[in-house]
C-alpha positions as CSV (number, residue, x, y, z in Angstrom):
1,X,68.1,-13.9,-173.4
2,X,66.6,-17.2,-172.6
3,X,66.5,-18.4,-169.0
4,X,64.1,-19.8,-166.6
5,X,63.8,-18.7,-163.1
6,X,64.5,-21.0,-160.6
7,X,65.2,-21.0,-156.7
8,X,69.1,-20.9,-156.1
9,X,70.8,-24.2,-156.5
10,X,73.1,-23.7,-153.7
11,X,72.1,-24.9,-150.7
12,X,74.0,-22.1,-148.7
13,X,72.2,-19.1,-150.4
14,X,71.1,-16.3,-148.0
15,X,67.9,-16.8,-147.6
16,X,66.9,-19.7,-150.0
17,X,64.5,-21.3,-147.2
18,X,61.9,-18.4,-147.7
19,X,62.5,-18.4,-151.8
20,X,60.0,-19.1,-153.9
21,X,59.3,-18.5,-158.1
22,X,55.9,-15.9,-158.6
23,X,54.7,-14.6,-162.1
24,X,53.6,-11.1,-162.4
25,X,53.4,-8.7,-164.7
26,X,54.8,-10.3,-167.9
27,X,57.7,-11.6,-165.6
28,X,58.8,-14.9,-163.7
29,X,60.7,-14.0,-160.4
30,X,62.5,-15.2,-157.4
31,X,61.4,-13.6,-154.4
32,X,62.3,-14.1,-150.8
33,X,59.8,-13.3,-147.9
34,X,60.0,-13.9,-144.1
35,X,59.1,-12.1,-141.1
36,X,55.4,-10.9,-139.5
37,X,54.3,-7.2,-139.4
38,X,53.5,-4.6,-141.5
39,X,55.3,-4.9,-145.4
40,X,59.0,-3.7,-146.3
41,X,59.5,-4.3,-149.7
42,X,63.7,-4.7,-150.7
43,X,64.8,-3.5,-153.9
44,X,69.0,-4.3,-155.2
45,X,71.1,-2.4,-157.5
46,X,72.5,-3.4,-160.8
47,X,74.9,-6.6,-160.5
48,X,73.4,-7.4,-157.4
49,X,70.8,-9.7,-156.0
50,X,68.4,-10.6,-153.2
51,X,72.0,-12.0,-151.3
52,X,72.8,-8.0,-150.9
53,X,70.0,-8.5,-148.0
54,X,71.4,-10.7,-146.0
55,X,73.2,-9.5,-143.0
56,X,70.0,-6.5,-143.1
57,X,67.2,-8.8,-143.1
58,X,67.5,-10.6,-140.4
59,X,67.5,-7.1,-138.4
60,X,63.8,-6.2,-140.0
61,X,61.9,-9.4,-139.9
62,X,62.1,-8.6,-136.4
63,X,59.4,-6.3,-136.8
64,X,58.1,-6.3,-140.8
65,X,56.9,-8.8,-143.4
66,X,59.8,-8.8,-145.7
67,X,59.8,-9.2,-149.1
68,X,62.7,-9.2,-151.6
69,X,62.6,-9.5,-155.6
70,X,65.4,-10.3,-157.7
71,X,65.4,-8.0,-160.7
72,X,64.6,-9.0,-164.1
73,X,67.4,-11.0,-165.5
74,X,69.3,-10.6,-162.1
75,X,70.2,-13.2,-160.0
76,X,66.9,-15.7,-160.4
77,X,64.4,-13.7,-162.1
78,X,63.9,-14.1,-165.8
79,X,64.8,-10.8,-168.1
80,X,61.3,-8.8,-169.2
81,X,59.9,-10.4,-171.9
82,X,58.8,-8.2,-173.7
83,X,60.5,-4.6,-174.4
84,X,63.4,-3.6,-172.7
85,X,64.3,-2.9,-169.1
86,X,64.3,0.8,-168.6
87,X,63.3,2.3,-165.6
88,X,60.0,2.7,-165.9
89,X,59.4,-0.6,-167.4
90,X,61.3,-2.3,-164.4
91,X,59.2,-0.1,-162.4
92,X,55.9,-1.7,-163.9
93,X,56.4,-5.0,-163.7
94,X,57.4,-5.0,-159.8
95,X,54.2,-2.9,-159.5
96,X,52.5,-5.9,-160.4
97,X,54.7,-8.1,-158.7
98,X,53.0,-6.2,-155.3
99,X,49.8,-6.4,-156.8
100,X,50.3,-10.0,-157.5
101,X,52.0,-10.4,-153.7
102,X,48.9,-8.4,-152.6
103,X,51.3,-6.8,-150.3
104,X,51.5,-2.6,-149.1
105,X,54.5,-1.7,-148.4
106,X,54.8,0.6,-145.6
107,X,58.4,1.1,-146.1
108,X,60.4,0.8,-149.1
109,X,64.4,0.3,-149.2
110,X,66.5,0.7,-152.4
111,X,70.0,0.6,-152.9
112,X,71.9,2.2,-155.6
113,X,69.6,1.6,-158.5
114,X,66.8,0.1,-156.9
115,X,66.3,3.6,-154.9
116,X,65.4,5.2,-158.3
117,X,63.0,2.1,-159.4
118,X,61.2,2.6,-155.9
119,X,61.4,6.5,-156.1
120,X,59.5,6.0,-159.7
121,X,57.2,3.6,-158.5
122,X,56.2,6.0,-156.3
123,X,55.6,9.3,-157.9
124,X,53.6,6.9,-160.3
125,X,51.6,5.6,-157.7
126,X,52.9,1.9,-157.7
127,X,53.0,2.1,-154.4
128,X,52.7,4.3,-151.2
129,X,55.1,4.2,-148.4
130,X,55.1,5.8,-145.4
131,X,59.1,6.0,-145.9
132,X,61.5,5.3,-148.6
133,X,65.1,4.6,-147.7
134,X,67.9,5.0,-150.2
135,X,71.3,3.8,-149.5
136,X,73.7,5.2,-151.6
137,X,70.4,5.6,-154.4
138,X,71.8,6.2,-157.8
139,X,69.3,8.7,-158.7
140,X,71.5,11.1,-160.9
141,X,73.0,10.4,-164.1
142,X,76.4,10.4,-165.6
143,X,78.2,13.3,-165.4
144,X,80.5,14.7,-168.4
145,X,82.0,12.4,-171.3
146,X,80.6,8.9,-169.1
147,X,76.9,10.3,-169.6
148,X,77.4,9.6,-173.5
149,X,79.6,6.9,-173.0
150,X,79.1,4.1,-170.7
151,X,75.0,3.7,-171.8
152,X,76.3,3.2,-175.8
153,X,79.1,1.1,-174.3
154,X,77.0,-1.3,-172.3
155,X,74.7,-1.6,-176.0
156,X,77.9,-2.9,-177.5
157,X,78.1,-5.5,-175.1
158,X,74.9,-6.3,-175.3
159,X,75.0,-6.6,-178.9
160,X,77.3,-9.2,-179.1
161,X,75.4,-12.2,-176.9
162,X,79.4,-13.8,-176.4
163,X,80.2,-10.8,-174.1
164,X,78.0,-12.1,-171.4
165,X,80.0,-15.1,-171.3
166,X,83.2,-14.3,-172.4
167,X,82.6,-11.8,-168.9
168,X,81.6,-14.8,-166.9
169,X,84.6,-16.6,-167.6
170,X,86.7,-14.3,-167.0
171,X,85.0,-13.3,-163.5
172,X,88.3,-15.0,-161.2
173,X,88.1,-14.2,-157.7
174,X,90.5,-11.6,-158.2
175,X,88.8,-9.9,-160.5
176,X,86.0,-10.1,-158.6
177,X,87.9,-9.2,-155.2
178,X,88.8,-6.1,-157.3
179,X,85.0,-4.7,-158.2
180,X,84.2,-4.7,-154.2
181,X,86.8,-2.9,-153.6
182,X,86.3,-0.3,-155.9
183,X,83.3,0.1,-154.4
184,X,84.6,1.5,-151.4
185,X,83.4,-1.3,-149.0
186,X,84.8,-4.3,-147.8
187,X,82.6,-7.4,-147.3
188,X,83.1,-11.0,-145.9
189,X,84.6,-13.4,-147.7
190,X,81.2,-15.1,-148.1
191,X,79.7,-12.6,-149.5
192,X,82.4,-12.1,-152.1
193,X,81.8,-15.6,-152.9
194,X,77.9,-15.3,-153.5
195,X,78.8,-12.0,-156.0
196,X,81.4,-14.5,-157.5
197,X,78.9,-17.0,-158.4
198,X,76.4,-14.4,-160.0
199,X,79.6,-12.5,-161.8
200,X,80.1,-16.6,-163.6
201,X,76.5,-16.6,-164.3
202,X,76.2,-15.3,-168.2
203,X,72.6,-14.9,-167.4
204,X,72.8,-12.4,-164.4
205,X,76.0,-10.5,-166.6
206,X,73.8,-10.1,-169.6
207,X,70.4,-8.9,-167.3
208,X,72.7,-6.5,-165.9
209,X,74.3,-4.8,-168.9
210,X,71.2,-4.4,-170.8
211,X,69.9,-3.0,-167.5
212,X,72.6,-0.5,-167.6
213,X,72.3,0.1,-171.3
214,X,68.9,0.9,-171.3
215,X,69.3,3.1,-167.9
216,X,68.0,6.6,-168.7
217,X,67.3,8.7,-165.1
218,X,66.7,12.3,-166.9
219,X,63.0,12.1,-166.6
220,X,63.6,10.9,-162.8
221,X,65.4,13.7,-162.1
222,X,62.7,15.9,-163.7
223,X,60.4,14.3,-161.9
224,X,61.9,14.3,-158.2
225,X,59.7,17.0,-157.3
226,X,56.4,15.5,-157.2
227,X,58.1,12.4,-154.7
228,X,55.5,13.5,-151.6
229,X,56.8,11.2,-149.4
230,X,59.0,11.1,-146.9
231,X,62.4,10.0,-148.1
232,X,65.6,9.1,-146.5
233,X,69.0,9.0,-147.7
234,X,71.5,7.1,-146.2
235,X,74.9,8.1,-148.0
236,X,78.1,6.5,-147.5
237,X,81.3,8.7,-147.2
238,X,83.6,6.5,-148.8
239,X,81.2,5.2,-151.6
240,X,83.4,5.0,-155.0
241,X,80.6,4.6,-157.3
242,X,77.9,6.8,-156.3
243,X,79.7,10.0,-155.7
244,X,78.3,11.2,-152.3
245,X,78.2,15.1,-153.2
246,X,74.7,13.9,-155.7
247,X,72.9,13.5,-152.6
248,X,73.0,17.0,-151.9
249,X,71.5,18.0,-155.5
250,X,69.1,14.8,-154.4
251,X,67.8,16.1,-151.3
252,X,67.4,19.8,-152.4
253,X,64.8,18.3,-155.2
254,X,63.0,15.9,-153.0
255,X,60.0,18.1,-151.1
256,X,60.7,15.6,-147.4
257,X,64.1,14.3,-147.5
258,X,66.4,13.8,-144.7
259,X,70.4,13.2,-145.5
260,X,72.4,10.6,-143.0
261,X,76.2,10.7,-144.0
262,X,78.3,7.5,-142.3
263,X,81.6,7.9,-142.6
264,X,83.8,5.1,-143.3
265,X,81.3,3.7,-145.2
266,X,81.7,2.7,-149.0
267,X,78.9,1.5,-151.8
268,X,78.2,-1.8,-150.2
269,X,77.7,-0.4,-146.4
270,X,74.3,-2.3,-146.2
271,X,76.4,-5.5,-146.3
272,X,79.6,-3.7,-144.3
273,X,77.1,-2.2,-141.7
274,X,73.8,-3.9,-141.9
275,X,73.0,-3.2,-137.6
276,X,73.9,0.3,-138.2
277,X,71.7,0.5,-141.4
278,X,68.9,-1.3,-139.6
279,X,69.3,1.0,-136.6
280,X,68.4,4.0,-138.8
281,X,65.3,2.6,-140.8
282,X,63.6,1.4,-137.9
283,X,64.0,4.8,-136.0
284,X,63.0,6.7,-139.1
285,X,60.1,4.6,-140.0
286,X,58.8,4.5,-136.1
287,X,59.1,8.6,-136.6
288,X,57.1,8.3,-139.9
289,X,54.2,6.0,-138.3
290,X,55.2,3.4,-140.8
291,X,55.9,0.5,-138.4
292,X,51.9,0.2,-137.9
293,X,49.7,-2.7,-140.1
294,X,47.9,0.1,-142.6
């Protein structure tokens, strides 16, 4: 997929005064940092961006140094170059992202996907939180005929390089009104606007299919076990694509987890919510020590 990272064009994205292109680890990305304190390092899900963030950060930069990546070939970031993104891969190059940032993050927030890439970062010693937050983490895979399905379905698309934009053209507000809402959440008009520019982006489409079809989370569930540090998931009650039961199964592998169920809540509740959200990673990561400069 050719594309060239770049700083959003719209003058009204979240965030686009603290954005700024950084190359690490094979990789050319958008990142957006603000705040003073110790580091808190934001990861997105599939489809998403660093826009997800906004109604959170401005909550956290209170008190942390904030830094947020878009993926590879999400949003503003270029795809890997080479090899595929899988999850370990993904997880390597924003190891060296950090390295290159020469930031520690003391806490660590994921949501969806971007729990598991934080979760493998860690038990591979990318980095070394005093608390990682998961809202709504996608750490489990498919369950029944989906688990063979949607990751050889997703190939197909990727196969065919006119998918990506045939989808992007096809992205009307409605269609797009009708993916947040099978989410379970219900966002702002704004911020189905921002997801409506990214769904017409061809580039952010494609990064996120072959994201998906190269999603394998077996070996994370394996290796859930050997995550030592303390871990908190925040689960949404209403959440449509995560199904809130796995967190159960998630927490009972994880050796120091805590489970926080908001009801009312759907996939997106960071965005619904973001006060409430903010409310419980700051008490959790005072609990943890992790609001002190390591």
């Amino acid at each position: 997929m050719a594309m060239t990272a770049s700083l959003p064009a719209w003058p009204d994205w979240p965030g686009r005064d603290s954005s700024r292109i950084v190359e690490a680890g094979g990789v050319s990305w958008h990142v957006q940092q603000s705040g003073r304190g110790p580091d808190l390092l934001l990861v997105h899900g599939t489809g998403a961006s660093t826009h997800s963030w906004r109604g959170l950060m401005p909550y956290l930069t209170e008190r942390w140094r904030v830094t947020a990546p878009d993926l590879p070939g999400h949003g503003f970031t270029d795809p890997i170059r080479d090899g595929q993104p899988t999850l370990p891969a993904i997880a390597h190059v924003l190891t060296a992202l950090v390295e290159q940032l020469a930031i520690r993050p003391m806490v660590a927030v994921g949501h969806s996907a971007g729990a598991a890439i934080l979760a493998r970062m860690a038990i591979d010693g990318g980095i070394r939180p005093a608390l990682l937050v998961a809202i709504n983490g996608a750490f489990l895979p498919f369950r029944g005929i989906a688990m063979r399905m949607f990751p050889q379905l997703a190939r197909l698309l990727v196969a065919n390089p006119l998918v990506a934009r045939t989808l992007a053209l096809s992205s009307s507000e409605r269609t797009v009104n009708r993916m947040i809402r099978g989410s379970g959440s219900s966002i702002d008009e704004h911020g189905i606007d921002l997801y409506g520019r990214l769904f017409r982006d061809h580039h952010h489409v494609a990064g996120a299919l072959e994201m998906m079809a190269n999603w394998d989370l077996a070996p994370l569930v394996r290796d859930l076990p050997r995550l030592d540090i303390p871990t908190l998931l925040i689960v949404g009650e209403g959440d449509r694509y995560v199904d809130p039961s796995e967190s159960r199964i998630v927490a009972r592998l994880i050796r120091q987890c805590e489970r926080v169920l908001l009801p009312g809540l759907g996939h997106l509740m960071h965005e619904e919510a973001p006060a409430k959200i903010a409310d419980l990673i700051l008490d959790r990561a005072e609990a943890a020590g992790a609001d002190a400069a390591p």
